[in-house]
ZAMARGU-4260 file (C-alpha; in steps of 0.2 Angstrom, whole numbers, plus 5000, padded with zeros to 4 digits):
<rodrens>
0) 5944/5325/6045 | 5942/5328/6026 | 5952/5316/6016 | 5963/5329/6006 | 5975/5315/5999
5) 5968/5314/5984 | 5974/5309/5965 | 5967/5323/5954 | 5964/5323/5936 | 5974/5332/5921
10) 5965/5344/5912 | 5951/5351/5918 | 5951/5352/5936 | 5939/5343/5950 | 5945/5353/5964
15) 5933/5368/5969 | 5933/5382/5982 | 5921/5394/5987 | 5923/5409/5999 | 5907/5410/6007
20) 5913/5417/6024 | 5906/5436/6023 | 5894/5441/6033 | 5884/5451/6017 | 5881/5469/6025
25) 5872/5477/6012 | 5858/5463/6011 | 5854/5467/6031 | 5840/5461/6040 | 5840/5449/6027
30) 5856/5442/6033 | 5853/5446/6051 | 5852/5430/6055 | 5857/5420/6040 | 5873/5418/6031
35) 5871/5427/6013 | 5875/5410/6004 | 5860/5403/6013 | 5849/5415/6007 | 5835/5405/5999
40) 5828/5406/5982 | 5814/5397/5975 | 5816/5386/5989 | 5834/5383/5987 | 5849/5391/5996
45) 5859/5405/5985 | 5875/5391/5988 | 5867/5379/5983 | 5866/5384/5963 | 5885/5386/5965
50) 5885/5369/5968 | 5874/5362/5956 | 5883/5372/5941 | 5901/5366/5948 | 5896/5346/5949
55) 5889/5347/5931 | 5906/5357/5926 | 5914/5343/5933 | 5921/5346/5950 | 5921/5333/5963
60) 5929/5337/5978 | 5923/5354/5985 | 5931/5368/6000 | 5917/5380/6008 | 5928/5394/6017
65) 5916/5398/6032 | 5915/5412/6044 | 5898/5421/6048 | 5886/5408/6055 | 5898/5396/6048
70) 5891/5380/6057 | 5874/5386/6049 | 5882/5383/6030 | 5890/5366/6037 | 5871/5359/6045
75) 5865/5363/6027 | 5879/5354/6016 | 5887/5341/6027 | 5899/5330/6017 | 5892/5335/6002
80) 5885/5316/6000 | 5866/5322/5993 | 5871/5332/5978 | 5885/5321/5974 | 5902/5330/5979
85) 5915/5329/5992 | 5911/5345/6004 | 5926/5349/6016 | 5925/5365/6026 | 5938/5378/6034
90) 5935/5394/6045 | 5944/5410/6040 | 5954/5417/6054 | 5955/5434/6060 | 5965/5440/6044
95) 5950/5448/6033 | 5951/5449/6014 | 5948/5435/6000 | 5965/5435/5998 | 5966/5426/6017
100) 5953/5416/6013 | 5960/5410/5996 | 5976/5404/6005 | 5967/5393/6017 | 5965/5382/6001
105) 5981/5378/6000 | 5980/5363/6008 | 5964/5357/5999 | 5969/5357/5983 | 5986/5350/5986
110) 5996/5357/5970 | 5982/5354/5958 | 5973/5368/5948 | 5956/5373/5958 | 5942/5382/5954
115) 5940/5399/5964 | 5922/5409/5966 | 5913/5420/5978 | 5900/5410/5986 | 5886/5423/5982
120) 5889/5421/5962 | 5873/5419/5954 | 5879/5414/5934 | 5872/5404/5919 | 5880/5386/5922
125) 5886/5387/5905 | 5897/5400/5910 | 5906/5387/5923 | 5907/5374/5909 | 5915/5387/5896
130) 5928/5389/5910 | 5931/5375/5914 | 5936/5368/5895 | 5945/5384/5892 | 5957/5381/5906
135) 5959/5363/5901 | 5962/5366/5883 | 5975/5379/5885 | 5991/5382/5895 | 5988/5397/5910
140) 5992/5399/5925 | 5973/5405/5927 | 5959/5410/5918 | 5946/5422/5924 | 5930/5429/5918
145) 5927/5446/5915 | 5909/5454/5920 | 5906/5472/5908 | 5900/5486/5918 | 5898/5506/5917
150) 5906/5508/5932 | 5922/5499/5937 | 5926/5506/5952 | 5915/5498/5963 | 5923/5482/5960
155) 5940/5473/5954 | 5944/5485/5936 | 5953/5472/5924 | 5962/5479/5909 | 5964/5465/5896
160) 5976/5467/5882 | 5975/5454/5868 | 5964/5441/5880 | 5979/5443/5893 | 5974/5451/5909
165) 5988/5465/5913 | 5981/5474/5927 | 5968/5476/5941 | 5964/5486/5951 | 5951/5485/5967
170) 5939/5499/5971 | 5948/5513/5962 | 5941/5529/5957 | 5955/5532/5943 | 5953/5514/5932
175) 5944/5517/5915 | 5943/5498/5913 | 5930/5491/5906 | 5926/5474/5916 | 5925/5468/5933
180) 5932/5451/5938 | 5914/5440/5941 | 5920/5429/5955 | 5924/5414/5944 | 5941/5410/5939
185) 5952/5394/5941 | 5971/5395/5945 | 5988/5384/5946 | 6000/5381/5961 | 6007/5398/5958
190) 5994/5410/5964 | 5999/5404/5982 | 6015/5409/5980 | 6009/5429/5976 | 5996/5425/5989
195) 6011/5424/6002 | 6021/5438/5995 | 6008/5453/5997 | 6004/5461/6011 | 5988/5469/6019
200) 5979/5483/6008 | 5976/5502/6014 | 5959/5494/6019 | 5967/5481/6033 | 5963/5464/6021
205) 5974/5451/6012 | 5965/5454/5995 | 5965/5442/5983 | 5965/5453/5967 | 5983/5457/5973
210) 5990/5441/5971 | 5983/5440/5956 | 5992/5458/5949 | 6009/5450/5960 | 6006/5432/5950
215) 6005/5442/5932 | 6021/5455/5939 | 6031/5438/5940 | 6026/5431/5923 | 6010/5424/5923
220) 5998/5422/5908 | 5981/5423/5916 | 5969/5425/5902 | 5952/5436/5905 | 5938/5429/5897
225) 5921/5439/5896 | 5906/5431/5901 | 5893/5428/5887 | 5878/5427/5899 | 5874/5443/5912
230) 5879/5438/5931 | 5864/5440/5941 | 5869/5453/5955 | 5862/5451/5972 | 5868/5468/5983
235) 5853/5476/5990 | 5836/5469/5996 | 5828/5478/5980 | 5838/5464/5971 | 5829/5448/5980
240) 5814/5450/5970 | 5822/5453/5954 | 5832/5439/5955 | 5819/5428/5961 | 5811/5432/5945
245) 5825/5428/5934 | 5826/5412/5941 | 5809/5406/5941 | 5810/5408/5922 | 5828/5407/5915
250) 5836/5390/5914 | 5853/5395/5911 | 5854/5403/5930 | 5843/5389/5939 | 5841/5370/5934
255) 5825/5361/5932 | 5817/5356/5947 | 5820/5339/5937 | 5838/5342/5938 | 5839/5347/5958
260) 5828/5332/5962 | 5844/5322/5953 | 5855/5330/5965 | 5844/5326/5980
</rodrens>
């Protein structure tokens, strides 16, 4: 059993969690048989850059939320002990959505703030640092960073106003917003108690994005943040080989080999 008693540290926080339970559809075969965060890339596993980014952020202790070939993730990663972290796993239930996932965390993080991404985020690593020190140098109850897009709809729409997030809405053919939440944000205590006050979506899930609209409907500042570096998107099996170029030669997306064999 993971040890989740655990002393955490003010300011910026060392807790992480990454939802990586999906079985990722769109990417078939390619994820016929493997899990879409195991996906490799120049040799290493799509999750695995995840990782790297979060340890040189600063987080220590780390929750993987599993589902589709689950025990695959957890052969790969065990405790965590090769790159440095503390890896703990949990299996989301039959409730779908991020939102249920999310909420199995609750636990894990034990009233401390958390880091919260998708576990098929491909971003610059300085993106988690600049999230990282944002949230530790001011007072929200989250911070989430804002992807630009043409077309909002086929994602979370975030309307910001004044660097506040007002509003989001998921998969709407209405929005005009112009950003998309990218998948990495960090939240206090208080997104639980929205998670737990929501219920399932016209689509059947527990979506996450809903808590966060309940969280800012109760008085929450959670501040939206746009990226200063593209997210890499990884949809379709047209996007493999474009993203395998990106990271053979941009730094800011994959480290060194120099830097992985550190982790090793």
């Amino acid at each position: 059993m993971p040890n989740w008693n655990r002393p955490s540290v003010s300011g910026s926080p060392v807790h992480a969690v990454l939802l990586a339970a999906g079985r990722g559809k769109r990417l078939a075969p390619h994820t016929d048989r493997v899990p879409k965060p195991l996906l490799s890339f120049n040799g290493r596993p799509l999750l695995e850059y995840a990782l790297h980014h979060l340890k040189r952020a600063g987080a220590i202790h780390v929750l993987i939320v599993v589902g589709y070939l689950g025990d695959r993730i957890r052969s790969h990663f065990g405790n965590g002990q090769r790159w440095g972290l503390d890896i703990a796993y949990v299996e989301q239930g039959s409730v779908p959505g991020t939102g249920a996932a999310a909420l199995l965390a609750e636990p894990f993080v034990e009233g401390h703030p958390f880091f919260l991404g998708w576990g098929d985020i491909l971003a610059a690593e300085a993106e988690y640092k600049r999230l990282f020190s944002l949230f530790a140098e001011e007072s929200y109850e989250g911070v989430m960073l804002l992807e630009p897009v043409d077309n909002p709809q086929n994602g979370a729409a975030v309307d910001v106003v004044d660097g506040r997030v007002v509003s989001l809405v998921e998969k709407s053919a209405e929005t005009r917003a112009p950003w998309n939440q990218a998948g990495l944000s960090i939240y206090t205590q208080s997104i639980f108690e929205a998670l737990r006050a929501i219920s399932l979506s016209e689509r059947g899930e527990l979506e996450f994005t809903a808590a966060v609209q309940q969280s800012i409907d109760d008085g929450a500042i959670i501040a939206g943040v746009p990226m200063q570096t593209p997210r890499l998107h990884l949809t379709r099996p047209e996007d493999i080989p474009k993203v395998e170029q990106v990271l053979s030669k941009d730094r800011r997306y994959a480290p060194s080999i120099a830097q992985f064999t550190r982790d090793d």
